[in-house]
C-alpha positions in Angstrom: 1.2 27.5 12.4 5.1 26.2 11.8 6.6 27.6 9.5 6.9 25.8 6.1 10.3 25.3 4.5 10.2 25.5 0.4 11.5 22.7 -1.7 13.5 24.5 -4.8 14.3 24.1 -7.9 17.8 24.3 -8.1 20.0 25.7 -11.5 21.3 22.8 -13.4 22.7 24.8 -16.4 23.5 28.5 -16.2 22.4 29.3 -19.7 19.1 27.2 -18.6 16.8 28.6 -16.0 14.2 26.8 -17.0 13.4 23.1 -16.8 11.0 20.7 -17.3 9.6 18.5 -14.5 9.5 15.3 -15.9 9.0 13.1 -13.2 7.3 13.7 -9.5 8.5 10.7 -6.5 6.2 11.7 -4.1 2.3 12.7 -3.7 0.9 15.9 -1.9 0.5 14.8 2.0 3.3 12.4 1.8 5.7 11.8 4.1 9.2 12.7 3.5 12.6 12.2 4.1 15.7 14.5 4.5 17.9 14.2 1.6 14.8 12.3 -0.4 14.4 13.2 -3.9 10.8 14.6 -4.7 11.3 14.9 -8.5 13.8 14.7 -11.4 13.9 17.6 -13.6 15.5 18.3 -16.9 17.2 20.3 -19.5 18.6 19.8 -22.8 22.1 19.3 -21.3 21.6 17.6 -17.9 18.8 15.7 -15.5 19.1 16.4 -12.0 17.0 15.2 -9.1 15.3 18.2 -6.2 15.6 17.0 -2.9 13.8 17.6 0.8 16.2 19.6 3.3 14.2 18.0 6.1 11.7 15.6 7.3 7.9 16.2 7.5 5.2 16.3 4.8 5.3 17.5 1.6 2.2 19.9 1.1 1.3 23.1 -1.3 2.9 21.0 -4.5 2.5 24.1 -7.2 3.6 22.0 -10.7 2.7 18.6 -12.2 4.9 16.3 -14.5 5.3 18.3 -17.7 5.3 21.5 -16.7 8.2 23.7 -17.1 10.2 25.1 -13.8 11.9 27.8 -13.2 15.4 27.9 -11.2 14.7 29.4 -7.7 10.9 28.5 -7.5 9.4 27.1 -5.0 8.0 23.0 -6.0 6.3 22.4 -3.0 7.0 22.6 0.7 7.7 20.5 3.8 5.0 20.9 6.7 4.5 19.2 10.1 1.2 17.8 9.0 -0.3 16.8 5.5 -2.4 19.9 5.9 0.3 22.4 6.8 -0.5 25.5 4.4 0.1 29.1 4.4 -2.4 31.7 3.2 0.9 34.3 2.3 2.3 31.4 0.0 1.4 30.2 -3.5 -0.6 27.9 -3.9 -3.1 29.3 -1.1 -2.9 32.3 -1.6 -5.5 34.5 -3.3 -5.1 34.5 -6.9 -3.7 31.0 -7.3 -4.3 29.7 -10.9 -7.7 27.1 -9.0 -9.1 30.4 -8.4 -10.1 30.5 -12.0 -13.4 30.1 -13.4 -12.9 28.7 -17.2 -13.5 25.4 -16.8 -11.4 23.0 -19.9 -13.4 21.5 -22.6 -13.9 18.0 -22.9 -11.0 15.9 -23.3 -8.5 18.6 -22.7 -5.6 17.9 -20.2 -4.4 21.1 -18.6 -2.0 22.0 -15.7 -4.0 25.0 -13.3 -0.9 27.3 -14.2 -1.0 26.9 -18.1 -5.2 27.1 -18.2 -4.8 30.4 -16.0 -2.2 32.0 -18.7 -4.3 30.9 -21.3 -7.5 32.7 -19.9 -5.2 35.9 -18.8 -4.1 36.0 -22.8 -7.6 35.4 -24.2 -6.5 32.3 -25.5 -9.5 30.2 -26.2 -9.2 26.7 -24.3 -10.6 24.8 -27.3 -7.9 25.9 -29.4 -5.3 23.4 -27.7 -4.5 20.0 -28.3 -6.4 17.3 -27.1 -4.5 13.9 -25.7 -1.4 15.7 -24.1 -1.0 17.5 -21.0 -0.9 21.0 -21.8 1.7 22.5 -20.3 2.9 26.6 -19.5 5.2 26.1 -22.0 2.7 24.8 -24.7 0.6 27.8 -23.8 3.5 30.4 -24.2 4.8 28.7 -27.4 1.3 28.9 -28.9 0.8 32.8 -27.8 4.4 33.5 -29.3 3.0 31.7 -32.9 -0.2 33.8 -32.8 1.6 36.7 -35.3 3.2 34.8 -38.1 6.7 36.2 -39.1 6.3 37.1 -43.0 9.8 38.0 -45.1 10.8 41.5 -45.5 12.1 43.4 -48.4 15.7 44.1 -48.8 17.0 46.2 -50.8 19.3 44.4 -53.8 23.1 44.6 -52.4 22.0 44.9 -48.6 24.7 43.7 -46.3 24.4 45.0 -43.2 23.2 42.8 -40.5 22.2 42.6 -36.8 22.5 39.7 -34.5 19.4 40.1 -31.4 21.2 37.7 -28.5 24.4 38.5 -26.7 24.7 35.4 -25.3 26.4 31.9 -25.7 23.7 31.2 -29.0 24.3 34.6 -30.1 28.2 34.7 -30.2 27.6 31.0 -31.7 25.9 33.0 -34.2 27.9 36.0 -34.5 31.2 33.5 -35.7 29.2 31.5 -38.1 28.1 34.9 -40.1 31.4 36.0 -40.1 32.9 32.9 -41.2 30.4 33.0 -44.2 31.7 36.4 -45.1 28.1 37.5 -46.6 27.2 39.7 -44.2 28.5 42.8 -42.6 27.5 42.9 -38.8 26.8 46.2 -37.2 26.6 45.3 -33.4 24.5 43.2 -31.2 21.6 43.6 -29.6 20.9 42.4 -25.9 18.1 44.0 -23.6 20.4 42.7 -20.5 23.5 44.8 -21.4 24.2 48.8 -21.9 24.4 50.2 -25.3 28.4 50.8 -26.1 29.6 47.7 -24.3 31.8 45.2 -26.4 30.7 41.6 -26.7 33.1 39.2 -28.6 34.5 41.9 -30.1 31.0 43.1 -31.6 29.4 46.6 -29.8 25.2 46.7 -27.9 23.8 48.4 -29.7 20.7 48.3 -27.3 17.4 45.9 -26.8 14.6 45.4 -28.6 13.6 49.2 -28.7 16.3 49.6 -31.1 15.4 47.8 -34.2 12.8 50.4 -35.3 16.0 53.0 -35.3 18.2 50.4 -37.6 15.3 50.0 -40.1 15.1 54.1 -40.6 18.8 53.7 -41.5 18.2 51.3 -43.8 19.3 48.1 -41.7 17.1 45.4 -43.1 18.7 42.2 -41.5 19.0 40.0 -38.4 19.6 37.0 -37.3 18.1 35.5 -34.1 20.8 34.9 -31.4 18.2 33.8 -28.6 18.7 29.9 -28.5 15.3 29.4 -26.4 16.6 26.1 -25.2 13.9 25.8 -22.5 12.3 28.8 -23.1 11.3 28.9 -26.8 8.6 31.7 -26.4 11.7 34.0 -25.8 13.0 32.8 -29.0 9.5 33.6 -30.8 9.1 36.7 -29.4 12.3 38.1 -31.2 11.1 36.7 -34.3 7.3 38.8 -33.9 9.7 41.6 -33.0 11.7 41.2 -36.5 8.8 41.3 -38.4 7.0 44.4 -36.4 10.1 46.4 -37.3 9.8 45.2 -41.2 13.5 42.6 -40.7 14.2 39.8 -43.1 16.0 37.2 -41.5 18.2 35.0 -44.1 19.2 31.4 -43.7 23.0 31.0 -42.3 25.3 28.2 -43.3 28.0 27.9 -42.1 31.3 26.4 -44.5 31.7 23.2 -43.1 28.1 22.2 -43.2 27.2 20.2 -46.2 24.0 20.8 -47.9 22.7 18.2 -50.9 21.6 20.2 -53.6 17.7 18.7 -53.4 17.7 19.4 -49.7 15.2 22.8 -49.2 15.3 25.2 -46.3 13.2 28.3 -45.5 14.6 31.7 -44.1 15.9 32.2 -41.0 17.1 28.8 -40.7 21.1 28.4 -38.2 23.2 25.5 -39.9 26.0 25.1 -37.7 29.6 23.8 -38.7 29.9 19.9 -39.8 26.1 19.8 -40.3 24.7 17.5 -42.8 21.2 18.2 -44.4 20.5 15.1 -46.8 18.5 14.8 -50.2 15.2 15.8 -50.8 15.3 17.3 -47.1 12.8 20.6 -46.3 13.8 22.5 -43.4 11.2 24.8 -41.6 11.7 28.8 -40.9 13.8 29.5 -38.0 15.1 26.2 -37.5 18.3 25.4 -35.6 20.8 22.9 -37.0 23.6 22.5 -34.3 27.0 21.3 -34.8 27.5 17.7 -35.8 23.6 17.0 -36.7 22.5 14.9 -39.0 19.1 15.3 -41.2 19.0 12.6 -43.9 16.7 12.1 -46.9 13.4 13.1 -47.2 13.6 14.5 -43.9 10.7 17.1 -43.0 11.2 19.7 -40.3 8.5 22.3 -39.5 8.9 25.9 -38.1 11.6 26.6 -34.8 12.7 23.0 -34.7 16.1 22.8 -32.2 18.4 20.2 -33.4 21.0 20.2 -30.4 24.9 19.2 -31.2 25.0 15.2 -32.7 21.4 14.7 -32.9 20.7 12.1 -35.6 17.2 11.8 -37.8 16.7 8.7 -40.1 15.8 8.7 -43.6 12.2 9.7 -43.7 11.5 11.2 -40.5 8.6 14.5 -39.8 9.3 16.6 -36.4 6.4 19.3 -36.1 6.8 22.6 -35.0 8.6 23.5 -31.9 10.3 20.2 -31.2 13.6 20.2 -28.9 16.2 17.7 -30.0 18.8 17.0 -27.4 22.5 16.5 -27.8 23.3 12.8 -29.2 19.4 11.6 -29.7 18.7 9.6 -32.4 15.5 8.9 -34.3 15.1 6.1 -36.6 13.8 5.6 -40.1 9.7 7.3 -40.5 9.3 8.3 -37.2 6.8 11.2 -36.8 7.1 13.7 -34.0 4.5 15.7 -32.6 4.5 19.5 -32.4 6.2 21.0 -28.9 7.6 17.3 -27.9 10.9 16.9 -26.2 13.4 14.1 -26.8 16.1 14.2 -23.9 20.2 13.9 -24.3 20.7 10.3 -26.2 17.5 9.2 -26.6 16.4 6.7 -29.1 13.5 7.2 -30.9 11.7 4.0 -32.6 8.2 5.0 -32.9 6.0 7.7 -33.7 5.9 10.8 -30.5 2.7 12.4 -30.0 2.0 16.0 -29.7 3.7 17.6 -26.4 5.3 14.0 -25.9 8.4 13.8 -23.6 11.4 11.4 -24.0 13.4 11.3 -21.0 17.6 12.1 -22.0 19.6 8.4 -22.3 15.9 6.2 -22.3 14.6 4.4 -25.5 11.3 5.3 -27.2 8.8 3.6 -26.9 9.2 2.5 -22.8 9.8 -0.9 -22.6 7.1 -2.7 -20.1 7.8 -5.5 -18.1 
């Protein structure tokens, strides 16, 4: 047996890991090309293609378009024959997600990797969507939702406040509460960094563990400083971990933003500078508004939408839950997006996206056939 050489996925955005595969060039067995690319990935700031690093056949391909990637994993691998394979190596080795026995209900579309997490969890197959492919990411973002996050009591005059995210979302975060000039911050907390070390001028305070400590003290706020661009379950999990430790997480505006007085938005919701949030508008809990985006009249977002910086929605338009917005997309007038869909970097939305629907960055929606 030759040895097989993995085809990676490589790190397109350091604050990314993970990707989505939205497109594969070639088909298990194929034969392939040095320097050929075998699928284009994607994250909310960039597409980039993965390449071969020599010639043979491309065998043992672990993912299927829609899934999410991470950096550093293995997509498939180049053999000497179409049936190179290696027992030590996923995806022949033992405990590969074909292994497993649940078979999907009628009419449900499942990668092998997202049908084996759902088993693992106890999540019941006939709960998921039927139509789209159901990806790992669908199945994470659905286990994240299982515990609703329910509003906390805080005590009348209550300033103090914690912000759980150390990184680029969470210093993001950090200067748009103290811009407001509501809220007094006490620290940060980050489970990848040592309580006592300084972050944008803010101290750790420590991870997760933490937050039961704060609420003895009396600490009854946070804010969510996890931006979950291409991981939202990390994202949800902070929010379940909020609410286990009895947080209430207020709504943060920043000055610049402008609000029409009709316009509605739920707690926990991030309105970032030069936003505009238009009449008649209801924003969902824990929503992101980045800077520059537009959300014009009668406008309905649900729960943990992501509106990236200069994303535009027409009058009119419904995103569902869980919906990623990229930078500069637009969406015209009464569109209606599914839950857990993905609209790339420029896109242009015309028509109605169905549940777990993908629209590549810089494309127009619907595609155009020849």
């Amino acid at each position: 047996m030759n040895k097989l050489i993995p085809i990676k996925i490589p790190l397109l955005n350091p604050n990314e890991p993970q990707a989505l595969l939205v497109a594969l060039e070639a088909a298990e067995g194929e034969r392939v090309e040095a320097g050929q690319v075998i699928a284009v990935i994607e994250t909310t700031k960039s597409t980039g293609d993965v390449h071969t690093e020599t010639d043979g056949y491309l065998v043992g391909l672990r993912y299927q378009e829609g899934d999410t990637v991470r950096a550093g994993d293995a997509l498939a691998y180049v053999g000497d024959s179409p049936a190179a394979s290696d027992s030590s190596l996923p995806p022949w080795a033992a405990g590969h997600p074909t292994d497993v026995a649940d078979t999907p209900p009628a009419g449900l579309r499942i990668t092998d990797p997202a049908r084996k997490l759902a088993v693992e969890k106890g999540l019941k197959l006939d709960s998921l969507p039927r139509g789209p492919l159901v990806t790992i990411r669908m199945v994470e973002e659905e286990l994240a939702r299982r515990a609703p996050v329910r509003p906390a009591q805080v005590p009348e005059g209550e300033d103090r406040l914690v912000i759980y995210g150390a990184g680029g979302h969470g210093r993001s975060l950090a200067a748009l509460v103290q811009t407001t000039g509501n809220y007094s911050i006490m620290g940060l907390l980050d489970d990848g960094y040592e309580p006592g070390q300084e972050v944008f001028g803010l101290p750790i305070l420590g991870g997760g563990e933490k937050l039961h400590q704060l609420a003895i003290e009396g600490i009854r706020l946070a804010v969510n400083g996890v931006g979950g661009i291409g991981d939202l379950q990390s994202r949800l999990k902070v929010y379940d971990l909020f609410h286990q430790a009895g947080f209430h997480c207020p709504t943060v505006i920043h000055p610049t933003a402008f609000l029409e007085d009709s316009a509605s938005l739920e707690d926990a919701v991030q309105v970032y500078p030069l936003a505009y949030v238009g009449t008649q508008t209801q924003i969902g809990y824990g929503t992101i508004l980045n800077t520059g985006a537009i959300v014009s009249h009668n406008a309905i977002l649900g729960p943990y939408v992501n509106l990236s910086p200069g994303a535009t929605l027409a009058g009119d338009v419904i995103v569902d839950e869980c919906v990623l917005i990229g930078m500069g997309a637009t969406l015209n007038l009464g569109v209606h997006v599914g839950k857990h869909a993905r609209i790339g970097n420029g896109a242009t939305v015309k028509a109605d996206v169905p549940d777990g629907g993908i629209v590549p960055a810089g494309t127009i929606w619907p595609p155009r056939h020849s």
